[in-house]
Biotite code that builds the C-alpha atoms (Angstrom):
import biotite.structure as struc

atoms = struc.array([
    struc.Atom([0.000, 0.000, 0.000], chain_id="A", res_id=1, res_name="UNK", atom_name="CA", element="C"),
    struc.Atom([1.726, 3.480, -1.154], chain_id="A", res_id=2, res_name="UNK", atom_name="CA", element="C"),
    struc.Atom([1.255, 6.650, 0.474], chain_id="A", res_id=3, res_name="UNK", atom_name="CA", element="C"),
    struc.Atom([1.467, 8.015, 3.816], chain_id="A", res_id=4, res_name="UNK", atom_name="CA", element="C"),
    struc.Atom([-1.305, 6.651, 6.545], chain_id="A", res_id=5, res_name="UNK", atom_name="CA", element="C"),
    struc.Atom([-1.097, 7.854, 10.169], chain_id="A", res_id=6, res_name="UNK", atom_name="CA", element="C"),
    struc.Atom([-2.633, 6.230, 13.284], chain_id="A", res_id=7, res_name="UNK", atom_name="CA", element="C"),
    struc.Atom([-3.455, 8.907, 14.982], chain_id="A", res_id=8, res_name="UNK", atom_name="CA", element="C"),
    struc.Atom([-4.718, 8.315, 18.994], chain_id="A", res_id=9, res_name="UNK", atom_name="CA", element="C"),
    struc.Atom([-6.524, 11.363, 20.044], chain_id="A", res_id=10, res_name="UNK", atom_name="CA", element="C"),
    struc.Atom([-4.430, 14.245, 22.351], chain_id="A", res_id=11, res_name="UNK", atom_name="CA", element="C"),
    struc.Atom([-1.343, 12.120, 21.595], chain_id="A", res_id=12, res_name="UNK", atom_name="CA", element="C"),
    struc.Atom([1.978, 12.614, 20.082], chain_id="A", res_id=13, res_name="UNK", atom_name="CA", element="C"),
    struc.Atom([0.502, 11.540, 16.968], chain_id="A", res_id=14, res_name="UNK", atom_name="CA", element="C"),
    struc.Atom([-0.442, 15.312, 16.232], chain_id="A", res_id=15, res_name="UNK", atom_name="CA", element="C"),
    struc.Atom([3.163, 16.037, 16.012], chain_id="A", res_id=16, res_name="UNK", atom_name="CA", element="C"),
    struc.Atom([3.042, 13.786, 12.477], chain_id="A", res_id=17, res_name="UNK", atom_name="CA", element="C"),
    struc.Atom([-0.133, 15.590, 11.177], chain_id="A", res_id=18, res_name="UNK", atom_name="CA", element="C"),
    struc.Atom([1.315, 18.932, 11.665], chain_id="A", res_id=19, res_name="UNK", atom_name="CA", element="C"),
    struc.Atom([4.636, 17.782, 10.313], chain_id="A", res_id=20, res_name="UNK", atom_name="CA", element="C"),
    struc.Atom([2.668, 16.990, 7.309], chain_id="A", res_id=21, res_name="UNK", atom_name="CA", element="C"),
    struc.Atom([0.793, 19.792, 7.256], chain_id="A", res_id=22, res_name="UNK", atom_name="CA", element="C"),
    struc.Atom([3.654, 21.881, 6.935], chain_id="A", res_id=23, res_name="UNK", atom_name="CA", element="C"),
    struc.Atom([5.066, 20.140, 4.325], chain_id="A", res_id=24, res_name="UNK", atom_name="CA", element="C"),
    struc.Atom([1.947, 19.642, 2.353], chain_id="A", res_id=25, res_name="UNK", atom_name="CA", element="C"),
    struc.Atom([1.537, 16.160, 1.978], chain_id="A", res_id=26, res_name="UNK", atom_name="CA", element="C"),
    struc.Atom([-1.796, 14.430, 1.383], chain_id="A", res_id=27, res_name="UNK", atom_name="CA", element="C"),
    struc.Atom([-1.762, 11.897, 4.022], chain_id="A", res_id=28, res_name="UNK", atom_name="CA", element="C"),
    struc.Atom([-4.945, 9.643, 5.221], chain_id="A", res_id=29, res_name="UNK", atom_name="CA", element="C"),
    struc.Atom([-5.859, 9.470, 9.159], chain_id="A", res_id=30, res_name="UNK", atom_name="CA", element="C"),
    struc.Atom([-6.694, 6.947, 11.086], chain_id="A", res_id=31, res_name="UNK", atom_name="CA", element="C"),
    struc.Atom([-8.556, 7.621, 14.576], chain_id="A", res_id=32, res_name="UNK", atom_name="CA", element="C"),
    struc.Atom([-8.637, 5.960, 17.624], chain_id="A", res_id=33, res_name="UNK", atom_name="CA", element="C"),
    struc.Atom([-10.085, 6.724, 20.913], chain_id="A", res_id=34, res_name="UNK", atom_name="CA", element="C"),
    struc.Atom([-8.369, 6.193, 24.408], chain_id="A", res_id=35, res_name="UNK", atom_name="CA", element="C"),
    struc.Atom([-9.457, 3.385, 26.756], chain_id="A", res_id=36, res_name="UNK", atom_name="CA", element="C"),
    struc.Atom([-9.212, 4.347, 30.166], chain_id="A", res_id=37, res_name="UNK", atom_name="CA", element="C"),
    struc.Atom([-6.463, 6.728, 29.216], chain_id="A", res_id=38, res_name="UNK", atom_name="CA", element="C"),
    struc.Atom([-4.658, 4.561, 27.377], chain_id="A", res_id=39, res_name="UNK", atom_name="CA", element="C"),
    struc.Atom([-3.926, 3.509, 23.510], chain_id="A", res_id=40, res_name="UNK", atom_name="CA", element="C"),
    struc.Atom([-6.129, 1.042, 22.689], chain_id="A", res_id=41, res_name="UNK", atom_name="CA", element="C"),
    struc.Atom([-5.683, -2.995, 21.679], chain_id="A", res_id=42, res_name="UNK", atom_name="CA", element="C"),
    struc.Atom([-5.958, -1.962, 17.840], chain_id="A", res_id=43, res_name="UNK", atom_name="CA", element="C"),
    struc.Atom([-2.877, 0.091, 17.744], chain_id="A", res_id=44, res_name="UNK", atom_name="CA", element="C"),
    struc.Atom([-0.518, -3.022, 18.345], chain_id="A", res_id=45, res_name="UNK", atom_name="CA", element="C"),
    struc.Atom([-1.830, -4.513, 14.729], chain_id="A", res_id=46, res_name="UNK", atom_name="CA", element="C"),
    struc.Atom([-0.291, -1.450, 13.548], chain_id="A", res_id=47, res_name="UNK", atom_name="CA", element="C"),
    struc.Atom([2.543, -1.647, 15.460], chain_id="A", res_id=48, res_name="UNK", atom_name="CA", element="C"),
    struc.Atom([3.644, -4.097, 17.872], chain_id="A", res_id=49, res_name="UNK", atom_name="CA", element="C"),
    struc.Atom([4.472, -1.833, 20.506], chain_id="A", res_id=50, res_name="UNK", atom_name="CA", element="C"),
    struc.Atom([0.921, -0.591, 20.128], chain_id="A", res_id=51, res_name="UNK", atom_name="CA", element="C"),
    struc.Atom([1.561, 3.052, 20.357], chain_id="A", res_id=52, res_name="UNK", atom_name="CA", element="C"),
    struc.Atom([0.845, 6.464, 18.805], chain_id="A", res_id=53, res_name="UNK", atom_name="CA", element="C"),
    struc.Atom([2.577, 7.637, 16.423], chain_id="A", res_id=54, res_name="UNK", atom_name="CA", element="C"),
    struc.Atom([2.446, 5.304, 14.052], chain_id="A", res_id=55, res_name="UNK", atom_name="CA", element="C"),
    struc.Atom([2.921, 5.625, 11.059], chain_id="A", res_id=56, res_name="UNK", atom_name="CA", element="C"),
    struc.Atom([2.842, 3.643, 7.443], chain_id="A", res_id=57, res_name="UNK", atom_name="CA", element="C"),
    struc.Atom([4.704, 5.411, 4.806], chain_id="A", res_id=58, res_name="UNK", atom_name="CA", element="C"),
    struc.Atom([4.581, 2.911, 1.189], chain_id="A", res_id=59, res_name="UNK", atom_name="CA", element="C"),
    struc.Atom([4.197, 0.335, 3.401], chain_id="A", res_id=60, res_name="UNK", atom_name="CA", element="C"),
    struc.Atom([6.782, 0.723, 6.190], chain_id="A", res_id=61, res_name="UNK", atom_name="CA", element="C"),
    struc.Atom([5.636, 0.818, 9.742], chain_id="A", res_id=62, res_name="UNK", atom_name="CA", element="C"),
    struc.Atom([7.439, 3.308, 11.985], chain_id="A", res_id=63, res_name="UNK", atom_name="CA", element="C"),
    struc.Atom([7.246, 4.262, 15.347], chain_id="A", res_id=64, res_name="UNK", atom_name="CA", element="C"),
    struc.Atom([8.542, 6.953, 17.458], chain_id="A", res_id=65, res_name="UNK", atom_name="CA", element="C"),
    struc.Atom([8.177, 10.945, 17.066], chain_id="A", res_id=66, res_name="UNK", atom_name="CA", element="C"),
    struc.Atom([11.625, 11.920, 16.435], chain_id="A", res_id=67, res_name="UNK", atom_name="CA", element="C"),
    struc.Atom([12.562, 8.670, 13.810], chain_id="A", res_id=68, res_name="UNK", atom_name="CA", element="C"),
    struc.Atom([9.754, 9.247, 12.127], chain_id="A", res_id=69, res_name="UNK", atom_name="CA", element="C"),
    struc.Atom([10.210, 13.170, 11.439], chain_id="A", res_id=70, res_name="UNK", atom_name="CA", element="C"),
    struc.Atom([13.908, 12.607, 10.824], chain_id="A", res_id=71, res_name="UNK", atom_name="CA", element="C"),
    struc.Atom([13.033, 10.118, 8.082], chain_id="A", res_id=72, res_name="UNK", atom_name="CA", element="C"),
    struc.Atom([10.267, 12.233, 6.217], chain_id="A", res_id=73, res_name="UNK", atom_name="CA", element="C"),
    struc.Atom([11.911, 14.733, 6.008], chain_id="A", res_id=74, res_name="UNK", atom_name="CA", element="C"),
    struc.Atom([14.805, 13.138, 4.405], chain_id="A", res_id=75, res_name="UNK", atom_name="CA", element="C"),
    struc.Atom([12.374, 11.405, 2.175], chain_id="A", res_id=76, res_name="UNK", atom_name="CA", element="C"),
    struc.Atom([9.877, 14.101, 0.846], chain_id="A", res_id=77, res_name="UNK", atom_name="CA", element="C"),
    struc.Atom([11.305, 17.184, 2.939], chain_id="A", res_id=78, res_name="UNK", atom_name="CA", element="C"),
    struc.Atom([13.112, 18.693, 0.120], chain_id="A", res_id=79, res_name="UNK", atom_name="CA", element="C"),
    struc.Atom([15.389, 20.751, 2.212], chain_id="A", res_id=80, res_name="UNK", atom_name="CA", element="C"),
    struc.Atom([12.626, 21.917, 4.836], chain_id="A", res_id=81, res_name="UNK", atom_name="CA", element="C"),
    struc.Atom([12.180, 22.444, 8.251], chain_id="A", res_id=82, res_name="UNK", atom_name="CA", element="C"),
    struc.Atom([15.787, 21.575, 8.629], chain_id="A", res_id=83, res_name="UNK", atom_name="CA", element="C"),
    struc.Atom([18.992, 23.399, 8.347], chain_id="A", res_id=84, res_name="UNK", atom_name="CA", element="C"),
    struc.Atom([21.426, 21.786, 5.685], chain_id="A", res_id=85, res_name="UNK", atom_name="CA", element="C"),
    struc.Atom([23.224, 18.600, 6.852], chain_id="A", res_id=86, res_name="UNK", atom_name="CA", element="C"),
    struc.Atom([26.476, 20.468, 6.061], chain_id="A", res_id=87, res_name="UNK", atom_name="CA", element="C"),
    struc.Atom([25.561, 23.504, 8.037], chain_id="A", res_id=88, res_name="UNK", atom_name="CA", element="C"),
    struc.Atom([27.156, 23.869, 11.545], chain_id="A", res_id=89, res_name="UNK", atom_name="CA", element="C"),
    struc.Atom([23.525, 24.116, 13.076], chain_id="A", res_id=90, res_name="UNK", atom_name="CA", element="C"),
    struc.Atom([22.755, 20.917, 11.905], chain_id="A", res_id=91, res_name="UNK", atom_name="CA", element="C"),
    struc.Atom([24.243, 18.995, 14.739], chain_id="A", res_id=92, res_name="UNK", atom_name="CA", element="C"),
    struc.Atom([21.964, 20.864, 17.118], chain_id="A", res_id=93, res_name="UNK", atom_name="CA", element="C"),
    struc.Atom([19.431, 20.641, 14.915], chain_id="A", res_id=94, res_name="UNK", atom_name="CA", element="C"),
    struc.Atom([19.273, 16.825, 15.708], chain_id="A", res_id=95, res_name="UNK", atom_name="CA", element="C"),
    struc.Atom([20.442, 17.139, 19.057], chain_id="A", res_id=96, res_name="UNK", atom_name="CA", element="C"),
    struc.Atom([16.956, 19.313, 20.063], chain_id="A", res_id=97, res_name="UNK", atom_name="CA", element="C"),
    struc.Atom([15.096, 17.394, 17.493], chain_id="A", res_id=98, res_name="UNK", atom_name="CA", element="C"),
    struc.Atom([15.711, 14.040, 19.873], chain_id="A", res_id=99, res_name="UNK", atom_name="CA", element="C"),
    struc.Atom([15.398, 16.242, 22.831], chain_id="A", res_id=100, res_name="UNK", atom_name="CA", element="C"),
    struc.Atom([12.139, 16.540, 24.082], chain_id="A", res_id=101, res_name="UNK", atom_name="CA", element="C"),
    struc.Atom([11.584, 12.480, 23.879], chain_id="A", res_id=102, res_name="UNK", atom_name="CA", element="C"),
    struc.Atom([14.802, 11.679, 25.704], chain_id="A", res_id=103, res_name="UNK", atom_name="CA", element="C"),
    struc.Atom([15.759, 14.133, 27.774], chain_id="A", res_id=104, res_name="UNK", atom_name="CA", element="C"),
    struc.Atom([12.781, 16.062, 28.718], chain_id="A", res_id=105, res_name="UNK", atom_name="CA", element="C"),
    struc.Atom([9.810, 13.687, 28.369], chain_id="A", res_id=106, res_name="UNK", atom_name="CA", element="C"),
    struc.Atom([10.632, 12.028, 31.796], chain_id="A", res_id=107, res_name="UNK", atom_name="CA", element="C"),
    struc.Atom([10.899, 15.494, 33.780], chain_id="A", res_id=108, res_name="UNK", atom_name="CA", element="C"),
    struc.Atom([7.254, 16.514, 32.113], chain_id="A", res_id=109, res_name="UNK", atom_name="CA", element="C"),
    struc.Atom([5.489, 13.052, 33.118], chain_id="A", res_id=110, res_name="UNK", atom_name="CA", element="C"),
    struc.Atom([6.759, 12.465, 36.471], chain_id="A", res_id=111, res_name="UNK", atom_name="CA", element="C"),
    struc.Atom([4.982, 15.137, 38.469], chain_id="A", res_id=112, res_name="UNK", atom_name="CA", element="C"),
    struc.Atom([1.742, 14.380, 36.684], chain_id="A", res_id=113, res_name="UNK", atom_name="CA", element="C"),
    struc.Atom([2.341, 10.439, 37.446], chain_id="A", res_id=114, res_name="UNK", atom_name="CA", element="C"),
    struc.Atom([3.210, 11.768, 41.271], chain_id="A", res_id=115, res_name="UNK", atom_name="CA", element="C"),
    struc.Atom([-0.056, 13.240, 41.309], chain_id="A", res_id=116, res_name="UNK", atom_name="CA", element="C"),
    struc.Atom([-1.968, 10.877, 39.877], chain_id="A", res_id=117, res_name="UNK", atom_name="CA", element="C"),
    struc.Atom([-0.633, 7.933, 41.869], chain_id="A", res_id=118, res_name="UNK", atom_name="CA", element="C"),
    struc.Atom([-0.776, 9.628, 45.587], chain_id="A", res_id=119, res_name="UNK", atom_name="CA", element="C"),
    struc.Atom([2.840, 9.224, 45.738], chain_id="A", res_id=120, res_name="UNK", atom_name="CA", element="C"),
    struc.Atom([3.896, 10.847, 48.764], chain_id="A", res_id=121, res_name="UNK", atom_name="CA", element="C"),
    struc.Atom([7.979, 10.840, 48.788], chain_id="A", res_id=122, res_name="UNK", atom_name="CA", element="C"),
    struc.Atom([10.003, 13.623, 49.487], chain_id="A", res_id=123, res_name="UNK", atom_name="CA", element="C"),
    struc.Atom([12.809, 12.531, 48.012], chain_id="A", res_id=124, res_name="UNK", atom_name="CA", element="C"),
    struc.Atom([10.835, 11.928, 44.563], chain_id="A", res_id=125, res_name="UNK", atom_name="CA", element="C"),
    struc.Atom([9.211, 15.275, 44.754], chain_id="A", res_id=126, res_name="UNK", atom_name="CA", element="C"),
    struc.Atom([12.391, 16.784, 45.278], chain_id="A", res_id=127, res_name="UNK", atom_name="CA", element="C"),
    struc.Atom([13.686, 15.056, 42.541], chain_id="A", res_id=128, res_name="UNK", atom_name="CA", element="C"),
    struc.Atom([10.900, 15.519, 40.296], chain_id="A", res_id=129, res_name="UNK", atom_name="CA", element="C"),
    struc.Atom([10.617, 19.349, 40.746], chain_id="A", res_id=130, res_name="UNK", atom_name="CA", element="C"),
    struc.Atom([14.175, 20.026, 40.437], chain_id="A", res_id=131, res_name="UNK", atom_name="CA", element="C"),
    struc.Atom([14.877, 17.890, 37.154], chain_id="A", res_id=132, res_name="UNK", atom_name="CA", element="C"),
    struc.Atom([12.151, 19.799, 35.768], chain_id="A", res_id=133, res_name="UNK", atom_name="CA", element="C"),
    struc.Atom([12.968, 23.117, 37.034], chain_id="A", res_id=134, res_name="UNK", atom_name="CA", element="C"),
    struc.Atom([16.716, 22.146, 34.846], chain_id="A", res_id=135, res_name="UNK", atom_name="CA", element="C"),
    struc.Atom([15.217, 21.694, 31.815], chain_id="A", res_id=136, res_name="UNK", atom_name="CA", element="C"),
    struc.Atom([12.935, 24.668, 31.905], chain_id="A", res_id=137, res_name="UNK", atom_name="CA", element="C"),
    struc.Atom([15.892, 26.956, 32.642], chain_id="A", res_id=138, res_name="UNK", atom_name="CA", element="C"),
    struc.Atom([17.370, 25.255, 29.485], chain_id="A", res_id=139, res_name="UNK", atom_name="CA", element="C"),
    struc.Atom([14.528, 25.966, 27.381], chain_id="A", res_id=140, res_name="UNK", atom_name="CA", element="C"),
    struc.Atom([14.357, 29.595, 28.909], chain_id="A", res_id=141, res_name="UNK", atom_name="CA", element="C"),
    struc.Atom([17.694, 30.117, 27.871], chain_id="A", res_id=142, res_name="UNK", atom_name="CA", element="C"),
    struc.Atom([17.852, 28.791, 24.439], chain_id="A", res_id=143, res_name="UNK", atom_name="CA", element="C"),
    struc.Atom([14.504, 30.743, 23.549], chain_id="A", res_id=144, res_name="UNK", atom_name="CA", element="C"),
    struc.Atom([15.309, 33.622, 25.827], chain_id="A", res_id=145, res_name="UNK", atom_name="CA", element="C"),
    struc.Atom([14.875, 36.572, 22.785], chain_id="A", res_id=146, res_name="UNK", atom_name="CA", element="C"),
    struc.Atom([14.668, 34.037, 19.592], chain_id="A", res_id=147, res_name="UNK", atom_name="CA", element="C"),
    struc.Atom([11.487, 33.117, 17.832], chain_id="A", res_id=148, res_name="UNK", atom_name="CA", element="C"),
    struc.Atom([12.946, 29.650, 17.114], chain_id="A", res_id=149, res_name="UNK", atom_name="CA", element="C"),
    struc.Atom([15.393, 27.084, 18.328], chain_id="A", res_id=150, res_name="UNK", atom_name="CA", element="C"),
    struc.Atom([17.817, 27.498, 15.447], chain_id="A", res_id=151, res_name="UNK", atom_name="CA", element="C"),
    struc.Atom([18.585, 30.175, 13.546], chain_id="A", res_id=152, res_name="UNK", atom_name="CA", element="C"),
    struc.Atom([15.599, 32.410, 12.477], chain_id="A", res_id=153, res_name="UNK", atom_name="CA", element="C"),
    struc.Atom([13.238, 29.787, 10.824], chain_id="A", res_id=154, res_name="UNK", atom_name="CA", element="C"),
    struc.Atom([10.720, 26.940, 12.286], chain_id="A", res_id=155, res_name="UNK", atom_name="CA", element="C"),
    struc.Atom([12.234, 24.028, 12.231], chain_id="A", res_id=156, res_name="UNK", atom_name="CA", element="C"),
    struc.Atom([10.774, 20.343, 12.896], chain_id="A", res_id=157, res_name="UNK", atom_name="CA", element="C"),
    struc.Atom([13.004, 20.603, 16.206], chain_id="A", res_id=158, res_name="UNK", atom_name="CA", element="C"),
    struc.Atom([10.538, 23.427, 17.190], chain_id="A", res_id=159, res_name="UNK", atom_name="CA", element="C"),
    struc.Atom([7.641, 21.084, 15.959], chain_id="A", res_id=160, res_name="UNK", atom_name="CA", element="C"),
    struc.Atom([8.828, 18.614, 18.321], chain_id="A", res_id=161, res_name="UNK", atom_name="CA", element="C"),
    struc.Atom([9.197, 20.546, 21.579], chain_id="A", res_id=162, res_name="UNK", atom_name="CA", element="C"),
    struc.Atom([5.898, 22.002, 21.280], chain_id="A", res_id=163, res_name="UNK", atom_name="CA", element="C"),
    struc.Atom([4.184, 19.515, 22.847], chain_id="A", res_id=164, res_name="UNK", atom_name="CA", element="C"),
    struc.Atom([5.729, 18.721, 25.766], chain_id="A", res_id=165, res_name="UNK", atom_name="CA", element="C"),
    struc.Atom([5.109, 22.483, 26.647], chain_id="A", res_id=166, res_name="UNK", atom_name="CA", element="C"),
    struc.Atom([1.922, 22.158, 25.125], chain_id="A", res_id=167, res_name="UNK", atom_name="CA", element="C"),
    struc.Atom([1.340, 19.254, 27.579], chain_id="A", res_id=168, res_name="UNK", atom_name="CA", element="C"),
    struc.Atom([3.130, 21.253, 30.674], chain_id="A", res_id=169, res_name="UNK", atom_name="CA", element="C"),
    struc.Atom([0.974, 24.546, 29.956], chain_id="A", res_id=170, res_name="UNK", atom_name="CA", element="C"),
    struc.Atom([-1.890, 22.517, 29.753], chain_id="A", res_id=171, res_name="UNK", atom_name="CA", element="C"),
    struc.Atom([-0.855, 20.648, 33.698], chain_id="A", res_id=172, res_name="UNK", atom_name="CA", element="C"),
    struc.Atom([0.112, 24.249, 34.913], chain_id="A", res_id=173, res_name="UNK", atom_name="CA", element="C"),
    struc.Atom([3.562, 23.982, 34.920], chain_id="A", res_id=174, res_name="UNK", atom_name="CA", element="C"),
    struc.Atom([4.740, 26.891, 32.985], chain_id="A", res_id=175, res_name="UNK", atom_name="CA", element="C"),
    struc.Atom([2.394, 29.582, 34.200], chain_id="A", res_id=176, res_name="UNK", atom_name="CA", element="C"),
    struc.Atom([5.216, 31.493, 35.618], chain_id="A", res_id=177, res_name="UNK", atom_name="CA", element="C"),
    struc.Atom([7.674, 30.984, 31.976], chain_id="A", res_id=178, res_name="UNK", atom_name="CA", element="C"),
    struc.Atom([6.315, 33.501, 29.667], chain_id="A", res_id=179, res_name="UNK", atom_name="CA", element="C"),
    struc.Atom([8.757, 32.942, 27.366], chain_id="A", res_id=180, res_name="UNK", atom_name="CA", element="C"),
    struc.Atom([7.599, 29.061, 27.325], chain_id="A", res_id=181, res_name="UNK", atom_name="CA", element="C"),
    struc.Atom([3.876, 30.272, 27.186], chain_id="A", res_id=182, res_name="UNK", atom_name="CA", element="C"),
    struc.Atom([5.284, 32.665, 24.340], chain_id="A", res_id=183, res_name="UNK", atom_name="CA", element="C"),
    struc.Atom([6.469, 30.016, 21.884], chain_id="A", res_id=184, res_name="UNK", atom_name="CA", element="C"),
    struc.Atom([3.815, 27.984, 22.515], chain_id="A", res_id=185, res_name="UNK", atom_name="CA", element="C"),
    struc.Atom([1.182, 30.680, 21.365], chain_id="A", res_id=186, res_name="UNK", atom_name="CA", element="C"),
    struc.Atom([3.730, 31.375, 18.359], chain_id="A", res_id=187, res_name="UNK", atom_name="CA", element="C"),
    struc.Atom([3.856, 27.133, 17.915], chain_id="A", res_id=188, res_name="UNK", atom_name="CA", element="C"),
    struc.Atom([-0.382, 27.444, 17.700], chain_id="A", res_id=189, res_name="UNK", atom_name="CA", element="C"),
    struc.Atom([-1.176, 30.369, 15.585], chain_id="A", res_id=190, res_name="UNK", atom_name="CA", element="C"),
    struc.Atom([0.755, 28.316, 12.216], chain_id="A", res_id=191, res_name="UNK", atom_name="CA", element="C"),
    struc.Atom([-1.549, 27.978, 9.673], chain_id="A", res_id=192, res_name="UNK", atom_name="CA", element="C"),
    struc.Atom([-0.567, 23.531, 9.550], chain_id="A", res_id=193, res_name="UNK", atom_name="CA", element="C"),
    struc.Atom([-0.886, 23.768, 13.385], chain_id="A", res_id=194, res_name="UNK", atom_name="CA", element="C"),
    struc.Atom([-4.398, 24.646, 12.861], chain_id="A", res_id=195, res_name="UNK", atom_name="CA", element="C"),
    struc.Atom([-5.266, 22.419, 9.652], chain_id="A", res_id=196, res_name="UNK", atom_name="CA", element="C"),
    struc.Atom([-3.602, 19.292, 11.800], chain_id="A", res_id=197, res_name="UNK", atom_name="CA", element="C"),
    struc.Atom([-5.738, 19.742, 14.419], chain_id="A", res_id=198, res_name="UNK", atom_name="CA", element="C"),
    struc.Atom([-8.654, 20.255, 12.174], chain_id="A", res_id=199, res_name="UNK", atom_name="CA", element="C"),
    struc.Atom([-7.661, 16.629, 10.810], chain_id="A", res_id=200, res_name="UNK", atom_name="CA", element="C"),
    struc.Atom([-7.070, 14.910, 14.264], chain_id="A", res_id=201, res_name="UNK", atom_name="CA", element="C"),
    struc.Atom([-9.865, 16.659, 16.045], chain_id="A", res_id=202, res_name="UNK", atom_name="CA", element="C"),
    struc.Atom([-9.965, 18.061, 19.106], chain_id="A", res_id=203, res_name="UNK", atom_name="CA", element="C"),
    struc.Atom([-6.722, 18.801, 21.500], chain_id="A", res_id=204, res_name="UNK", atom_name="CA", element="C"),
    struc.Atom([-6.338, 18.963, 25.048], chain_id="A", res_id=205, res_name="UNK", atom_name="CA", element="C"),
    struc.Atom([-3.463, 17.730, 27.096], chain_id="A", res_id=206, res_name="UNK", atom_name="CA", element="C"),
    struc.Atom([-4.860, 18.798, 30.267], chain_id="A", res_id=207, res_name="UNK", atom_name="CA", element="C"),
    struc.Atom([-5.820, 15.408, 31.807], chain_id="A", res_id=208, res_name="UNK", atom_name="CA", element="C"),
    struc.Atom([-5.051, 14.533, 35.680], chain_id="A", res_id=209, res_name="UNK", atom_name="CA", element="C"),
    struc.Atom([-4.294, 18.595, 35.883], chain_id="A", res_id=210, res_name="UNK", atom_name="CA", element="C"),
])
């Protein structure tokens, strides 16, 4: 089967892929699914066998994972966008933050929310918790401190990436006092593909457990 198909689980990471898509105007088919309490549901894993969101069938290939799959369409059908050139010295970083927000940060934005959730009452793990965050919100304050972007002066799929762990951490109340954060986020939701992805994936809110 040719084309691009993505399994798309509703207020998931999966929107990432539409927008990505949507930027670089693609036609693309979507297929919906519905949590079960909270979670992916059974389907997903005849997609994939890790049964999660994204994923993603592109002329035939199954792929999984945010950050693989961006890397490799834009190297397929990307055409030189949303990425600085692979000889450019802001390339390197361009990857680096591109992986970013589902190594590094992902973690620090989930484990208050699980804290929560769970009634885990450790002050060791708070501690933890809060601080780790804190680290990678000075980072991001930093890096965006006075820049529209994360690279240079264009969006670039590494920007498309981030969004949505601060899209998830605005959303939990995390960033209320980062207006810079809140900033790119509001920059991040007024794009045009933003705003045709989520009018292909339907609604969006990343505010559970808050």
């Amino acid at each position: 089967m040719g084309g691009i198909t993505v399994h798309h689980l509703e207020n998931s990471k999966s929107q990432r892929i539409l927008w990505l898509l949507e930027e670089l105007e693609l036609p693309y088919e979507v297929v919906r699914y519905q949590r079960m309490m909270g979670a992916a549901p059974p389907e997903l894993t005849r997609v994939h066998p890790l049964g999660k969101a994204p994923s993603v069938e592109i002329d035939g290939l199954v792929m999984a994972e945010s950050a693989a799959i961006i890397q490799y369409v834009l190297m397929r059908f990307g055409q030189g966008r949303l990425a600085p050139p692979a000889d450019s010295p802001d390339y390197a970083k361009f990857l680096e933050l591109l992986h970013y927000p589902e190594s590094s940060l992902a973690l620090r934005t989930l484990l208050p929310l699980f804290i929560r959730l769970f009634g885990v009452s450790a002050p060791m793990l708070e501690g933890y918790a809060a601080h780790g965050l804190g680290v990678q919100l000075d980072h991001l304050d930093a890096m965006l401190g006075g820049r529209d972007y994360l690279i240079g002066d264009a969006f670039t799929a590494a920007d498309l990436q981030l969004t949505h762990e601060l899209q998830f951490l605005k959303a939990q109340g995390q960033i209320d006092d980062r207006p810079t954060l809140l900033g790119f986020v509001d920059r991040m939701e007024s794009r045009p593909a933003w705003q045709r992805a989520v009018a292909r994936g339907g609604p969006f809110n990343l505010g559970f457990g808050a």
